[in-house]
N, CA and C of each residue as an Amber inpcrd file, in Angstrom:
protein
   555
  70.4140000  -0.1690000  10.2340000  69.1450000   0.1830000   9.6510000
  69.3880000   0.6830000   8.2220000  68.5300000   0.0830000   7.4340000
  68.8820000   0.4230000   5.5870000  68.1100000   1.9420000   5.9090000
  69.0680000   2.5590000   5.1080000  68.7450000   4.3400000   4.6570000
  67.6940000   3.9570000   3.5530000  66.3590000   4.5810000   3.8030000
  65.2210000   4.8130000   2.4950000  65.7520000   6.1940000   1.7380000
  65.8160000   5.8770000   0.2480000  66.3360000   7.0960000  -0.7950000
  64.8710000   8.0800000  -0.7170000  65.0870000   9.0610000  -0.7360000
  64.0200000   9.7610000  -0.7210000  63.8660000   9.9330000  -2.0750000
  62.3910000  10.4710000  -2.4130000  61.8170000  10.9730000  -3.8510000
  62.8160000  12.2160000  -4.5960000  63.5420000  12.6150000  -4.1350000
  63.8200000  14.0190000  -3.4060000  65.8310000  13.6480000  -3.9630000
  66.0190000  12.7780000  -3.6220000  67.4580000  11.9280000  -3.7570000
  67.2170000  11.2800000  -4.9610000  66.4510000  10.3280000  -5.4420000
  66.0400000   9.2740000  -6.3750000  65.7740000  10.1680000  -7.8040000
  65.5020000  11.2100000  -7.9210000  65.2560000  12.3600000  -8.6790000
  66.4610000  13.3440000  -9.0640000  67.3960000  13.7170000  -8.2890000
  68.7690000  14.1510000  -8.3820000  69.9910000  13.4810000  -8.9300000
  69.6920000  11.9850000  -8.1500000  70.6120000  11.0760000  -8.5830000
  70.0030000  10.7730000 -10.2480000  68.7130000  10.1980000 -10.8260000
  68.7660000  10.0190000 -12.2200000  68.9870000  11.8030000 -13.0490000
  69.0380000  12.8740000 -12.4060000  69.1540000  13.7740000 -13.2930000
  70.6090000  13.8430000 -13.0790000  71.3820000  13.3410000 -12.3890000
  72.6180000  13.6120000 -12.5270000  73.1960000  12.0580000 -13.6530000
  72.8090000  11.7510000 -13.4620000  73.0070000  10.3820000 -14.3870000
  72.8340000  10.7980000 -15.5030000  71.5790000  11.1820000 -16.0870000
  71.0210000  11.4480000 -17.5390000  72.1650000  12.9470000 -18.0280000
  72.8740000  13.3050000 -16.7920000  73.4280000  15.0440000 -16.9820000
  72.8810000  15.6420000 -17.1800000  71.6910000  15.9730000 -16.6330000
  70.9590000  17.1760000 -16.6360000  70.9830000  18.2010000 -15.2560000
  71.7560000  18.0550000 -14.7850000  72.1970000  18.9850000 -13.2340000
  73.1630000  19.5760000 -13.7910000  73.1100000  21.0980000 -13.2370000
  74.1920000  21.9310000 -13.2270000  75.2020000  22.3440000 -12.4820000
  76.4010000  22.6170000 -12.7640000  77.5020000  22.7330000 -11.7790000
  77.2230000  23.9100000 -11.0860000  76.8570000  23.7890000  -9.5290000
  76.8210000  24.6610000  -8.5990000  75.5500000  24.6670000  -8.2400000
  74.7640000  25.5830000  -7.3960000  73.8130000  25.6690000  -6.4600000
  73.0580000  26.9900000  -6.1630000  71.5810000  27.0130000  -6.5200000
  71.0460000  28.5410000  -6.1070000  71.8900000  29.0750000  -5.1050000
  71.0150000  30.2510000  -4.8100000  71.4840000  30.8170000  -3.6580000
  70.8890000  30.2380000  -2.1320000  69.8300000  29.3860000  -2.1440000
  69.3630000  28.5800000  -1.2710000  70.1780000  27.1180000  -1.2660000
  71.3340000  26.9930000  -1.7430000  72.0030000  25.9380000  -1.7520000
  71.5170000  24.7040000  -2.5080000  69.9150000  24.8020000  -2.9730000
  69.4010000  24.0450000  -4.3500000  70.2260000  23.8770000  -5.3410000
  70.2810000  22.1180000  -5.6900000  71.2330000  22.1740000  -7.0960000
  70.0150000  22.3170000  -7.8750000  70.6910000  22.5770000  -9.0080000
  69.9160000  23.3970000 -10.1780000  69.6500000  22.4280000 -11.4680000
  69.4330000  22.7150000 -12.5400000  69.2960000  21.8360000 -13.5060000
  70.3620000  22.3590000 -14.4610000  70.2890000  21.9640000 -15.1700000
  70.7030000  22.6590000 -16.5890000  70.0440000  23.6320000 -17.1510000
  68.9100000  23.7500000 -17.2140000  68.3020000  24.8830000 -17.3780000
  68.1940000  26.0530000 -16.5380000  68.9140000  25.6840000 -15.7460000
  68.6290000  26.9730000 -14.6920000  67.4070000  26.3510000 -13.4930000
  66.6260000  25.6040000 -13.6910000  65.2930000  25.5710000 -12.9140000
  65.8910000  25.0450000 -11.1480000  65.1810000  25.1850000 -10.3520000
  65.2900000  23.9250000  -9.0710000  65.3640000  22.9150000  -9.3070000
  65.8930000  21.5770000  -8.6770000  66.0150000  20.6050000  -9.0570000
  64.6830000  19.7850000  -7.9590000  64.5160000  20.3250000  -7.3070000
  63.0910000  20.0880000  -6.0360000  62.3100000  21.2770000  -5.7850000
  60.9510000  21.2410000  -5.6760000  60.2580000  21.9240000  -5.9220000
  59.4230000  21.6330000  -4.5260000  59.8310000  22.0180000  -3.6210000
  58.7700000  21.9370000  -1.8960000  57.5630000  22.5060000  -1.7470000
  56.3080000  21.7840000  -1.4190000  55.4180000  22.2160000  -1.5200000
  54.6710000  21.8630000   0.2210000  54.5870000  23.1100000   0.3500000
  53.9700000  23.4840000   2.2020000  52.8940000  21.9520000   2.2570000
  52.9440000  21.3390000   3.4300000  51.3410000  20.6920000   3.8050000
  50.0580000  20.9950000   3.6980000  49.2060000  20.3950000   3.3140000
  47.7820000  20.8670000   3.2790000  47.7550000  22.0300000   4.6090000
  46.7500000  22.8850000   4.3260000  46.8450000  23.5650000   5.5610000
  47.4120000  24.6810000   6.0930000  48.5950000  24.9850000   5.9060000
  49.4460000  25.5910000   6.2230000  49.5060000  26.6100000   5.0590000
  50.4660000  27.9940000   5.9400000  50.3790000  28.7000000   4.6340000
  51.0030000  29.0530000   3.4970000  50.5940000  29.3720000   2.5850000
  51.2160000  29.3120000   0.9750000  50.7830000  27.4790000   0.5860000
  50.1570000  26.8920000   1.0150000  49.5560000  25.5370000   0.8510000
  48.6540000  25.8660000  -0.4160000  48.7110000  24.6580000  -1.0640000
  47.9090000  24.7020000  -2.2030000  46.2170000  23.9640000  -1.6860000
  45.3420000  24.4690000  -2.1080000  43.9660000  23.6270000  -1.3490000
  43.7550000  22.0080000  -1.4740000  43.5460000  22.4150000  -0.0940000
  42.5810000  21.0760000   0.3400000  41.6010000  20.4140000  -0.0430000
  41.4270000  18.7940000  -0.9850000  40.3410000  18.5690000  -1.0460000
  38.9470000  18.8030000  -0.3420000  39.6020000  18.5290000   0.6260000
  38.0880000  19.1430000   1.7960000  37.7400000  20.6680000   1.6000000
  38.3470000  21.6910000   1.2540000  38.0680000  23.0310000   0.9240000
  37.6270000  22.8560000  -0.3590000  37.4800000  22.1130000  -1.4980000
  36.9440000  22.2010000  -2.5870000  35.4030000  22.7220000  -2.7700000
  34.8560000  22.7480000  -3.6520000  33.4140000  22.8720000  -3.8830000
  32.9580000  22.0510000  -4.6540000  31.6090000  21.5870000  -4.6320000
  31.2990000  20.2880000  -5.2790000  31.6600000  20.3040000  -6.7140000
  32.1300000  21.6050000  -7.1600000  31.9840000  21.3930000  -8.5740000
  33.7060000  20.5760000  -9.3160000  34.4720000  21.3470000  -8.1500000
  35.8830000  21.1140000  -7.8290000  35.8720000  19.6480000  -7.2240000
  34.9280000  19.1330000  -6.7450000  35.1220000  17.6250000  -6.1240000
  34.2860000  16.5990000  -7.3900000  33.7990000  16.9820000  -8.3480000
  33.5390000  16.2120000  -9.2570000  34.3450000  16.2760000 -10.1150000
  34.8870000  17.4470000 -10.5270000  36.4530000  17.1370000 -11.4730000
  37.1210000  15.7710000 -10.8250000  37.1350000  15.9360000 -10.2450000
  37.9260000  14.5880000  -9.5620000  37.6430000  13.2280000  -9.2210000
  36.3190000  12.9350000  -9.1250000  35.6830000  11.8020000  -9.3470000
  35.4060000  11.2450000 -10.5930000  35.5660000  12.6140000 -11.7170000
  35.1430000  12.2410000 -13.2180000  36.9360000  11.6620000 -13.6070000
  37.8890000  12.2370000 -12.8160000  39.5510000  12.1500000 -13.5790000
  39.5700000  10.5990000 -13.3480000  39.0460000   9.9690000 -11.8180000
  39.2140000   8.7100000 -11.1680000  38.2630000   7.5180000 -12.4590000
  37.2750000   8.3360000 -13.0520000  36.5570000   7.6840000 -14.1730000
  37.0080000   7.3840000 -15.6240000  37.4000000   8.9640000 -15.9290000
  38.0740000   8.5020000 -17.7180000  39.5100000   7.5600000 -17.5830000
  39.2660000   6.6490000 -18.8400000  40.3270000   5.7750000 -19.1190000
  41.4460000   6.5470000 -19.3500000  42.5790000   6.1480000 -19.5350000
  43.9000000   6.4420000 -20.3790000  43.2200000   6.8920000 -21.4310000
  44.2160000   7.8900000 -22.0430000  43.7650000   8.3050000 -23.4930000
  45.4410000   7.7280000 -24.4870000  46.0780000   6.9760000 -23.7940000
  47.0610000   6.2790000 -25.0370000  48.6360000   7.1030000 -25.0310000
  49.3840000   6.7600000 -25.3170000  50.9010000   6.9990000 -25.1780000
  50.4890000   8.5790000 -25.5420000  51.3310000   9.5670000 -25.0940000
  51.6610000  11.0400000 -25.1410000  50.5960000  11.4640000 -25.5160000
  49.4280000  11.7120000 -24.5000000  47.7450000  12.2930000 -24.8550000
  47.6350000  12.8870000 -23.7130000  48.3430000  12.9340000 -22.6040000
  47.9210000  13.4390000 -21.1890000  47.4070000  14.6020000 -21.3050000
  47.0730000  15.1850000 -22.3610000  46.2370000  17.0500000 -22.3820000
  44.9770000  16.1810000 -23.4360000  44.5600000  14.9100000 -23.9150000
  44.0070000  14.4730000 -24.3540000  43.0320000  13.8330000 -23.3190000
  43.4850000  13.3580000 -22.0100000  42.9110000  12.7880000 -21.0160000
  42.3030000  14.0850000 -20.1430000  43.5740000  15.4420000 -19.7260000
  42.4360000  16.5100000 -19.1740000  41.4680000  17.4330000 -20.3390000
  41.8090000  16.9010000 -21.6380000  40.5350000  17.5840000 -22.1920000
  39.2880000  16.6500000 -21.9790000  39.3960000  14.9530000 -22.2790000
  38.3060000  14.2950000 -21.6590000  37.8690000  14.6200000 -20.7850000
  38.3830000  14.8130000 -19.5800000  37.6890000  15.1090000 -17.8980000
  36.6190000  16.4020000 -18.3630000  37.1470000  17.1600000 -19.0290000
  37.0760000  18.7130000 -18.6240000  35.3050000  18.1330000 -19.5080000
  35.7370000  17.6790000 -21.0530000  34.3940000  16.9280000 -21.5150000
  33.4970000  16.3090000 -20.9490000  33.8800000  15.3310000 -20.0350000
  32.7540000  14.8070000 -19.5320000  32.0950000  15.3190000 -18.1810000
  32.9730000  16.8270000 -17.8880000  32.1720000  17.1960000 -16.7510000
  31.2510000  18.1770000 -17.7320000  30.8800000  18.3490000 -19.0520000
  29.3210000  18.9500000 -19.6730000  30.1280000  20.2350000 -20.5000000
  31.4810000  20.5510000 -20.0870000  31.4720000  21.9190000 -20.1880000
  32.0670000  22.0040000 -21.6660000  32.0080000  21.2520000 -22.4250000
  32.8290000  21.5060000 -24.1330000  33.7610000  20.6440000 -23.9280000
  34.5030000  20.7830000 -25.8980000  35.3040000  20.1870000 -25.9430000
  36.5610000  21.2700000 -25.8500000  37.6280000  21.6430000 -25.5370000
  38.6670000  22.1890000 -25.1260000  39.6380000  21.2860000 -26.2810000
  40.6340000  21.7390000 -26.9560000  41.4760000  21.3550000 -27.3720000
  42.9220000  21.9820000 -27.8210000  44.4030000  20.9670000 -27.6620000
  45.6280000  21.7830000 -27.6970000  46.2570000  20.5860000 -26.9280000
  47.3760000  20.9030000 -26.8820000  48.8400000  20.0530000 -26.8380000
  48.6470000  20.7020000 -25.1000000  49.7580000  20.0770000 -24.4860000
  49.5780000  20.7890000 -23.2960000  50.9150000  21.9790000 -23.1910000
  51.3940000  22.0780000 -24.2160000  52.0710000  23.4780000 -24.4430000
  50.4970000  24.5160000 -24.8680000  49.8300000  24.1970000 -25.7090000
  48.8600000  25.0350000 -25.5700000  48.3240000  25.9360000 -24.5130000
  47.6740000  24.6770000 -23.3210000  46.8550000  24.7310000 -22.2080000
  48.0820000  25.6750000 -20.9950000  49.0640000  25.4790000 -21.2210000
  49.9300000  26.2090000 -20.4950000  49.8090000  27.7050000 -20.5380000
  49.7710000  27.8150000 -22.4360000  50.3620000  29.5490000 -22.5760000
  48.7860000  30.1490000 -22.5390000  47.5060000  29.0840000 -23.0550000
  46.2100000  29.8930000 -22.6870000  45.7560000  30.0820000 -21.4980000
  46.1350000  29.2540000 -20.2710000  45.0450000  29.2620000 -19.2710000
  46.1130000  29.2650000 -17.6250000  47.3100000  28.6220000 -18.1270000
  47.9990000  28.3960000 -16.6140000  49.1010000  29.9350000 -16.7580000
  48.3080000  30.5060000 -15.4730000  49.2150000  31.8520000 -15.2460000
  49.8710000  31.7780000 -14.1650000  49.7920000  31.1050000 -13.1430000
  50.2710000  31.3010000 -11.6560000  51.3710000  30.4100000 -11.3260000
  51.7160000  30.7230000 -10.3910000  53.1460000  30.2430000 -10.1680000
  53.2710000  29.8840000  -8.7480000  51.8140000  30.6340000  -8.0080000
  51.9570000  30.6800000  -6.3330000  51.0130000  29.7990000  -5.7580000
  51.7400000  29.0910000  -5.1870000  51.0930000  27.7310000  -4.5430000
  50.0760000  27.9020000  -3.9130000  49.6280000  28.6930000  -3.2570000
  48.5040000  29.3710000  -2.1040000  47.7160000  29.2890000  -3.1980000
  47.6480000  29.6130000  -4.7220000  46.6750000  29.8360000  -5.5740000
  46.1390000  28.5510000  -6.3590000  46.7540000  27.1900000  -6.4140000
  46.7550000  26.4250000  -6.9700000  45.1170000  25.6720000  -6.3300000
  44.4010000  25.4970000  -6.8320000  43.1280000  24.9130000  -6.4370000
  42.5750000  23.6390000  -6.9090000  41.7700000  22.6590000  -6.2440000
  41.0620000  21.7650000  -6.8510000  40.7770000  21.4350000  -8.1260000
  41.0770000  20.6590000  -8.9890000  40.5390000  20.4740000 -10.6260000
  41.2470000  21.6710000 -11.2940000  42.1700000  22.5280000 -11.1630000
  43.2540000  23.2830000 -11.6790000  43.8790000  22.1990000 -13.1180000
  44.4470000  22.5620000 -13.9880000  45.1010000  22.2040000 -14.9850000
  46.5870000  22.9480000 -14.2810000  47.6380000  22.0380000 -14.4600000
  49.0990000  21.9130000 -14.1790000  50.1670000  21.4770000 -15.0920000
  51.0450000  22.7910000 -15.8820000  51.3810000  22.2030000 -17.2550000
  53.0630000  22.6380000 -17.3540000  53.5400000  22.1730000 -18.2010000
  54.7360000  22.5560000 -18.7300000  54.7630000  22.4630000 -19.9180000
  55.5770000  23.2870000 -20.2500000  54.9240000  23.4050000 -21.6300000
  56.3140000  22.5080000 -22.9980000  57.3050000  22.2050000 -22.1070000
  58.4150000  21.1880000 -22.7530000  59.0790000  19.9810000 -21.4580000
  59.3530000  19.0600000 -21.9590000  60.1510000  18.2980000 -20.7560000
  61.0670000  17.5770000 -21.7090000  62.4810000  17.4670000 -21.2110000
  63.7070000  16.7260000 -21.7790000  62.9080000  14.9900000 -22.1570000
  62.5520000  14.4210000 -21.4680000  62.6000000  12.6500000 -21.2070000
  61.9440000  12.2580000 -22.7110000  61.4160000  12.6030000 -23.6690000
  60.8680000  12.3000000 -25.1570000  60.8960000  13.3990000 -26.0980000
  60.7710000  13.0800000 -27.2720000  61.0270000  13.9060000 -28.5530000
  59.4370000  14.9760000 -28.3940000  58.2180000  13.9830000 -27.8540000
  57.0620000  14.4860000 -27.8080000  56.8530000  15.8910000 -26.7150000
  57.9060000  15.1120000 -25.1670000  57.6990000  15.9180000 -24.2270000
  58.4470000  17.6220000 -24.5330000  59.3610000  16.8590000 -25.6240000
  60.6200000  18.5580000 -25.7000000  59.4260000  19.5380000 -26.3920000
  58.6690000  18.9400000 -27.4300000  57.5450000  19.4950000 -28.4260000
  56.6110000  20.1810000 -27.4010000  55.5050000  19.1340000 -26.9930000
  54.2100000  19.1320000 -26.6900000  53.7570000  19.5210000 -25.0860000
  55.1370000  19.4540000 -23.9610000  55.0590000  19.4320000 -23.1450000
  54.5340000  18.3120000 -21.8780000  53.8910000  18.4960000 -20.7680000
  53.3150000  17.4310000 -19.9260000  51.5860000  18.6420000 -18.9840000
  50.7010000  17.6950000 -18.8520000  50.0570000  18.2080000 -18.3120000
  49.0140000  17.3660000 -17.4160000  48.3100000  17.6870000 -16.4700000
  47.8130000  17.0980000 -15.0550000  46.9590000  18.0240000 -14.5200000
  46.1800000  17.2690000 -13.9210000  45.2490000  17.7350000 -12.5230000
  45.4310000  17.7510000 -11.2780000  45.3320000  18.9720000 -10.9410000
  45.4770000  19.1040000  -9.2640000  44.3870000  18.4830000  -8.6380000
  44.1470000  17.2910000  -7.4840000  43.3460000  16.4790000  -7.4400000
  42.7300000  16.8980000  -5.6440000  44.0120000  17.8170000  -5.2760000
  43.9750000  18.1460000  -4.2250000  44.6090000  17.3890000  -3.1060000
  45.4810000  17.7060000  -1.8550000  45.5060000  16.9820000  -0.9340000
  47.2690000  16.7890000  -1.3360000  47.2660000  17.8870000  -1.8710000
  49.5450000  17.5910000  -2.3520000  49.2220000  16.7540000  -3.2520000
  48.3970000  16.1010000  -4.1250000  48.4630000  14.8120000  -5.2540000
  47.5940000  15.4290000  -6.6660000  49.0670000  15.2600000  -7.5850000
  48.3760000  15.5610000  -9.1170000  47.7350000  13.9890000  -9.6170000
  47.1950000  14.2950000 -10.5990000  46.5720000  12.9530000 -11.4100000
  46.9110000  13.5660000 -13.1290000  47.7160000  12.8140000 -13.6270000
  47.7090000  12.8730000 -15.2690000  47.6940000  11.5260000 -16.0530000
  48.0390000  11.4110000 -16.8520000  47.8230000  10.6730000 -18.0120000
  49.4080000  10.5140000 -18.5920000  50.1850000   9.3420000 -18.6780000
  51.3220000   9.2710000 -18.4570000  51.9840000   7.7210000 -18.6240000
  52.3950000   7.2530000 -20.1990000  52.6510000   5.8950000 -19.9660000
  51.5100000   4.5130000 -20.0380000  50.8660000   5.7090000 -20.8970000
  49.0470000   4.7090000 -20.8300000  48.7900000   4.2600000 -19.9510000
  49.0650000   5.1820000 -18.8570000  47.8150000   5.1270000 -17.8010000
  48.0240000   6.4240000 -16.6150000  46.4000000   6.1600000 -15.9100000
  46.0510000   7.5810000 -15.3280000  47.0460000   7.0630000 -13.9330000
  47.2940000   7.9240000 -13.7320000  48.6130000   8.0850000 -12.1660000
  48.0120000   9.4750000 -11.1660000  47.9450000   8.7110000  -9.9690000
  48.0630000   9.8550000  -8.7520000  49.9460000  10.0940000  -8.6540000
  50.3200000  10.9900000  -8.3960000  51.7390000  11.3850000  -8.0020000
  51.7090000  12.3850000  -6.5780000  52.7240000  12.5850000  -5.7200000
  52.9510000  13.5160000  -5.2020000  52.7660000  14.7990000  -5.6870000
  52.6180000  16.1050000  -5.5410000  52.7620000  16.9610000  -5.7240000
  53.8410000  17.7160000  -6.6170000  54.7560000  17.4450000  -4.8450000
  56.1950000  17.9550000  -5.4030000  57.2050000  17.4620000  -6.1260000
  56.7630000  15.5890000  -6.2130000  57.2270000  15.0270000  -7.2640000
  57.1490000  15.2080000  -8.7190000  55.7940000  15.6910000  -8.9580000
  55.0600000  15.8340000 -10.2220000  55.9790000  17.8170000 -10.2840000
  55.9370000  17.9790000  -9.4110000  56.5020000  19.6850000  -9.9370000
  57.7520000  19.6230000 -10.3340000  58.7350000  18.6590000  -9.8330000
  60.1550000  18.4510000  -9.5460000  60.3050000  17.5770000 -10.8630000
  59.7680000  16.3830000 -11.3020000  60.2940000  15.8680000 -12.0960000
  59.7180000  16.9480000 -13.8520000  58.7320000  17.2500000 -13.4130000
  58.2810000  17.9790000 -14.8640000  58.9050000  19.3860000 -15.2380000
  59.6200000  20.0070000 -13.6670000  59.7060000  21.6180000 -13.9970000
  61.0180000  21.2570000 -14.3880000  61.7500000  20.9080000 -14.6780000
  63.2730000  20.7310000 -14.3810000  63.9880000  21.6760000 -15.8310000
  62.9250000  21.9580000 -16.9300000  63.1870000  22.7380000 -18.3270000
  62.4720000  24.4610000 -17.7340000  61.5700000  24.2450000 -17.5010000
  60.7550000  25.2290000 -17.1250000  59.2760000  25.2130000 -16.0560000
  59.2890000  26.5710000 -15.2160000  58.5710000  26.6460000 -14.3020000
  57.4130000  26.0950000 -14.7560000  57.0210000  25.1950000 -14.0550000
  54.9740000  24.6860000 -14.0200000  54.3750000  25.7630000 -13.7980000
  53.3230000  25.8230000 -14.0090000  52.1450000  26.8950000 -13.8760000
  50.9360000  26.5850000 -13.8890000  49.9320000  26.5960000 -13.3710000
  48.4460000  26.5740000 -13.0450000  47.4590000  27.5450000 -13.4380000
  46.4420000  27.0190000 -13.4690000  45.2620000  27.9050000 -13.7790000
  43.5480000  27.1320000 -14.4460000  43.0140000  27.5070000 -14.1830000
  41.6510000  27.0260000 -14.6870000  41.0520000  26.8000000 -15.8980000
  41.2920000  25.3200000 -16.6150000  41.0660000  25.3540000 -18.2890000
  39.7010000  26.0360000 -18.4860000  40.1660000  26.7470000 -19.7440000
  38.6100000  27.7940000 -20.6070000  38.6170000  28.7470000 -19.3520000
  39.0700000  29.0920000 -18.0610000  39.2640000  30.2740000 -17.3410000
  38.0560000  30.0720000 -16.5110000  37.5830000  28.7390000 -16.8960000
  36.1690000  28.2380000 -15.8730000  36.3140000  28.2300000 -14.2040000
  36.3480000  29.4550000 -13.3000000  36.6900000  29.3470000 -12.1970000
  35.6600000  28.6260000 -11.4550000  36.2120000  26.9010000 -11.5020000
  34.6960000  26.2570000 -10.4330000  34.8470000  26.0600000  -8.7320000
  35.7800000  26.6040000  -8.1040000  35.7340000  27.3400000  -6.8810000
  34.3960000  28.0010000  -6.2520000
């Protein structure tokens, strides 16, 4: 029977390729990055606790962020805080603007998964893989259901969760929080 590489393996193996893994292992036996960060980032099942919410726990206002993300186009090579300022635009509420190093240091404070909610903004505020990402950072929507949605490669992408935490945190911790502090919960 062929062994399937997990997301989880496929992610370790190119950071060990590119050399961005560090020699040795948290204290949870996690290899690490070069930066110090996790190299996997586990995120509980819907449901369960320390779980990040459930689409179905959303509120309508939190379930139209997400029908509007499934609507706006791509916003074009390295714009992904250009695509969640569109969303955030065409759900009425202003225009919002900033790099997604911005949207990180104004609005994403949390770190604890239990807190992460529906239509949340999800940012880092540098990533190794481009000259843009080391600058400007990466940023996404929590869409709910373990699956981010960003803007990425000219075009909009659902991802895993813990994929999207794992491949983006690997410089520094992701963080969450509600763009303009608009709690629509």
């Amino acid at each position: 029977m062929e062994h399937r590489v997990s997301p989880r393996e496929r992610l370790i193996e190119e950071l060990e390729h590119k050399r961005m893994l560090e020699q040795g292992c948290s204290a949870d036996g996690e290899p690490l990055t070069k930066w110090g960060q996790p190299v996997w980032r586990p995120v509980p099942p819907c449901g369960e606790t320390g779980a990040p919410q459930a689409a179905m726990d959303a509120s309508t206002m939190q379930k139209r962020v997400v029908e509007i993300a499934y609507s706006v186009p791509q916003s074009g090579d390295n714009a992904c805080a250009a695509w969640v300022e569109a969303v955030w635009a065409w759900m009425g509420f202003g225009h919002i603007c900033g790099h997604a190093f911005d949207l990180y240091e104004r609005y994403c404070a949390s770190i604890n998964l239990a807190e992460l909610k529906v239509g949340m903004v999800v940012a880092v505020p540098e990533v190794p893989y481009s000259a843009n990402g080391l600058r400007y950072g990466h940023v996404g929507l929590y869409a709910g259901d373990n699956t981010m949605m960003d803007c990425a490669a000219s075009e909009v992408r659902r991802v895993p969760l813990d994929l999207w935490l794992s491949t983006y945190g690997i410089m520094r911790e992701p963080r969450w929080g509600w763009l303009a502090h608009l709690d629509l919960s």
